[in-house]
Backbone as JSON Lines, residues from 0, in Angstrom:
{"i":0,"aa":"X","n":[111.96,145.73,92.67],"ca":[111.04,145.37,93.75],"c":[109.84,144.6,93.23]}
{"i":1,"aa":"X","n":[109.12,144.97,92.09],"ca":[108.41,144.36,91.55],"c":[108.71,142.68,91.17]}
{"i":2,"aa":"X","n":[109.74,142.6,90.98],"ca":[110.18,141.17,90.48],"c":[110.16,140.17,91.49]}
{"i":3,"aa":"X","n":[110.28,140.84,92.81],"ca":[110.62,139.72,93.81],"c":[108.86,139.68,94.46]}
{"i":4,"aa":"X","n":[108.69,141.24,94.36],"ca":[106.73,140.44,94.5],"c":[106.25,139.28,93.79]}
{"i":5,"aa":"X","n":[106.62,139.72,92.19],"ca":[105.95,138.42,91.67],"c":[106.68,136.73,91.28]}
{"i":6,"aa":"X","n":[108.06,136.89,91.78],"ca":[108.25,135.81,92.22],"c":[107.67,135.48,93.24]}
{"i":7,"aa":"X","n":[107.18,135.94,94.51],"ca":[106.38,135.49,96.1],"c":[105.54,134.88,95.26]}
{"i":8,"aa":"X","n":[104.25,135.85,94.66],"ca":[103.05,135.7,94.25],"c":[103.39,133.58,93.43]}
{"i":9,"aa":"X","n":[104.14,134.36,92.66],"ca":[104.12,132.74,91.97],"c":[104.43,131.49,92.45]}
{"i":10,"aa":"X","n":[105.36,131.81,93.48],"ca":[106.27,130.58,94.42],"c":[105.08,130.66,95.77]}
{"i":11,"aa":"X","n":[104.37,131.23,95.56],"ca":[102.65,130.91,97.14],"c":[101.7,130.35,96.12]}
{"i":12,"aa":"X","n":[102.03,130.49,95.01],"ca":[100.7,130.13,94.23],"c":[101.33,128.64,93.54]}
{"i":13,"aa":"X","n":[102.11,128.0,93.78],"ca":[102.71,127.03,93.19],"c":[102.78,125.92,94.7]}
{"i":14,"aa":"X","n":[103.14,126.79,95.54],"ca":[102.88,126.0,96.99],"c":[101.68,125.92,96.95]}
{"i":15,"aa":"X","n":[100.89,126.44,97.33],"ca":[99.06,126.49,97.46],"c":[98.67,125.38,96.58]}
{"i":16,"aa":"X","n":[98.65,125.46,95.07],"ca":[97.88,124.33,94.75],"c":[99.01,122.66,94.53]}
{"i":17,"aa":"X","n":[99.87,122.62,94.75],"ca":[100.75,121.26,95.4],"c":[99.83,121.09,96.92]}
{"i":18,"aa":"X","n":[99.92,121.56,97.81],"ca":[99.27,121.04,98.68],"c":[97.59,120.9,98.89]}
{"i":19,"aa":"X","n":[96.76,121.6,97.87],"ca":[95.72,121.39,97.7],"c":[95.31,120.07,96.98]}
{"i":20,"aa":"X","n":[96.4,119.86,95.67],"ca":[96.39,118.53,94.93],"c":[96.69,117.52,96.33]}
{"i":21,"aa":"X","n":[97.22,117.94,96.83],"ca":[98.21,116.31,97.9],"c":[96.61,116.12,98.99]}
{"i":22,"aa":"X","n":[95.87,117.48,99.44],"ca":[94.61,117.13,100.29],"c":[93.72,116.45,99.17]}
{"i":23,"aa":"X","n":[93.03,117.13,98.38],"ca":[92.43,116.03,97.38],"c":[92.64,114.82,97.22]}
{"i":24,"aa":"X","n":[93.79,114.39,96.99],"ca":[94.32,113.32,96.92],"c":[93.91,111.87,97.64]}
{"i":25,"aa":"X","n":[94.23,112.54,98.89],"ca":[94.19,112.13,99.98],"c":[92.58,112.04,100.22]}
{"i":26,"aa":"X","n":[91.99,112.6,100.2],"ca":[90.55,112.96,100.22],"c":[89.61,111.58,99.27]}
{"i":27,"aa":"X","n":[90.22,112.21,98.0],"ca":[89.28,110.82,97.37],"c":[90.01,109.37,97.75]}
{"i":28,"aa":"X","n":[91.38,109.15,97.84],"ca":[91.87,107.46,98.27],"c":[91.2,107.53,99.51]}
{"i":29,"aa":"X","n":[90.83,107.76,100.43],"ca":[90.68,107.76,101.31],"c":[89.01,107.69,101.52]}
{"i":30,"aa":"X","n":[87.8,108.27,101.21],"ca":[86.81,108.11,100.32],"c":[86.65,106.84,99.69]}
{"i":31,"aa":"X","n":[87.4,106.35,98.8],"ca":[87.14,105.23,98.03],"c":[87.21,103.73,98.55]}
{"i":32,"aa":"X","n":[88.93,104.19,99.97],"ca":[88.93,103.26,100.57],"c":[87.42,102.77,101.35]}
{"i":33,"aa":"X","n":[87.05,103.83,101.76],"ca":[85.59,103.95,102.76],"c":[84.38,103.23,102.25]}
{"i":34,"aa":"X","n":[84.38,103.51,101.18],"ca":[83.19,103.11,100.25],"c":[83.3,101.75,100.23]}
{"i":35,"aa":"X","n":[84.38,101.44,100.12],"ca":[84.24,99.58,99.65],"c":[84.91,98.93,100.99]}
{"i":36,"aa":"X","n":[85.07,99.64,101.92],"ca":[85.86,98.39,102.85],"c":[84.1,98.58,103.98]}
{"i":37,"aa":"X","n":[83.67,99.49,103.31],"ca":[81.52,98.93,104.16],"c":[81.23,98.11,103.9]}
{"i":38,"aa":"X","n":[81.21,97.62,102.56],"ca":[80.37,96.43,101.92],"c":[81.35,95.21,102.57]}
{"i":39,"aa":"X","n":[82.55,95.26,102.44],"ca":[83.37,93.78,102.54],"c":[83.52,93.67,103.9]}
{"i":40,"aa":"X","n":[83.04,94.09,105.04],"ca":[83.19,93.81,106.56],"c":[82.0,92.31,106.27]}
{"i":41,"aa":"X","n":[83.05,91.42,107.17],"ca":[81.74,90.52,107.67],"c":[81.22,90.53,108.89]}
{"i":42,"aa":"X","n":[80.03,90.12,109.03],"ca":[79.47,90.76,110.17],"c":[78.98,89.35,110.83]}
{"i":43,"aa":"X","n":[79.62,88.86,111.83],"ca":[79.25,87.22,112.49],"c":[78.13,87.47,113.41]}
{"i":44,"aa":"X","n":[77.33,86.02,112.63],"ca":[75.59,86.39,113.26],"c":[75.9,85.6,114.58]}
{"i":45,"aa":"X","n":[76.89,84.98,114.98],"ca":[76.63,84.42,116.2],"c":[77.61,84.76,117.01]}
{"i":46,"aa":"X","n":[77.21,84.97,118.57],"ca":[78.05,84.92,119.53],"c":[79.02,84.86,119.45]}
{"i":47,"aa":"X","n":[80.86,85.33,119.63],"ca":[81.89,84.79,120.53],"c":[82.07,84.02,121.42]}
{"i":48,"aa":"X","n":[82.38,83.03,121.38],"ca":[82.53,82.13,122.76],"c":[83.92,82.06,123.11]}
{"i":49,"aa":"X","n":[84.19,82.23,124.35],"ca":[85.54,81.67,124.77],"c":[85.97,80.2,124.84]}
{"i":50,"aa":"X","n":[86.91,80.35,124.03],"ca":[87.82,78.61,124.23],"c":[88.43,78.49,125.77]}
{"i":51,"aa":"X","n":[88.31,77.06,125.79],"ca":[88.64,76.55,126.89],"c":[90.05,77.01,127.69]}
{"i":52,"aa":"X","n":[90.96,77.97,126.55],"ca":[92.17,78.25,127.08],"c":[91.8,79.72,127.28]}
{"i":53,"aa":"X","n":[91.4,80.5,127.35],"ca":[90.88,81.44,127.36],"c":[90.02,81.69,128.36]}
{"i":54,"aa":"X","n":[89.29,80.34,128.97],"ca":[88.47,80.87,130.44],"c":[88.93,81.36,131.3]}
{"i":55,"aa":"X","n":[88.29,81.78,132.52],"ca":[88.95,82.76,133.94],"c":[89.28,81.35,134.8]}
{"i":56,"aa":"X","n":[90.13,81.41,135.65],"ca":[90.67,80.09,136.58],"c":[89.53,80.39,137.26]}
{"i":57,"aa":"X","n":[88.62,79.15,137.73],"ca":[88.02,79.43,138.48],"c":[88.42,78.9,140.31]}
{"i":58,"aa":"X","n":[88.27,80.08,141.45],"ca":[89.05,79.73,142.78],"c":[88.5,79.1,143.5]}
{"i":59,"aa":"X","n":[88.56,78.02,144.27],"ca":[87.95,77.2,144.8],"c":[88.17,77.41,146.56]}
């Protein structure tokens, strides 16, 4: 009986930190992505304008 406790114990404790490594993981790429895709947005100082194909029909 003892043996199959500490197989559980070891086979929860082998699951547990695999999925703790895979959240970390995930955690810092994800983090790092964040950090640098702030700086590289460009940010357009002027207006949108609609092109001429793009206006509303206007009804007469």
């Amino acid at each position: 009986m003892s043996g199959l406790l500490v197989a559980f114990v070891i086979s929860f404790t082998a699951v547990t930190v695999v999925v703790v490594g895979i959240l970390a993981a995930y955690a810092a790429v994800t983090g790092i992505l964040y950090a640098f895709a702030y700086g590289s947005r460009r940010r357009s100082a002027s207006t949108p304008v609609l092109v001429p194909s793009q206006s509303q029909a206007g009804a007469d």
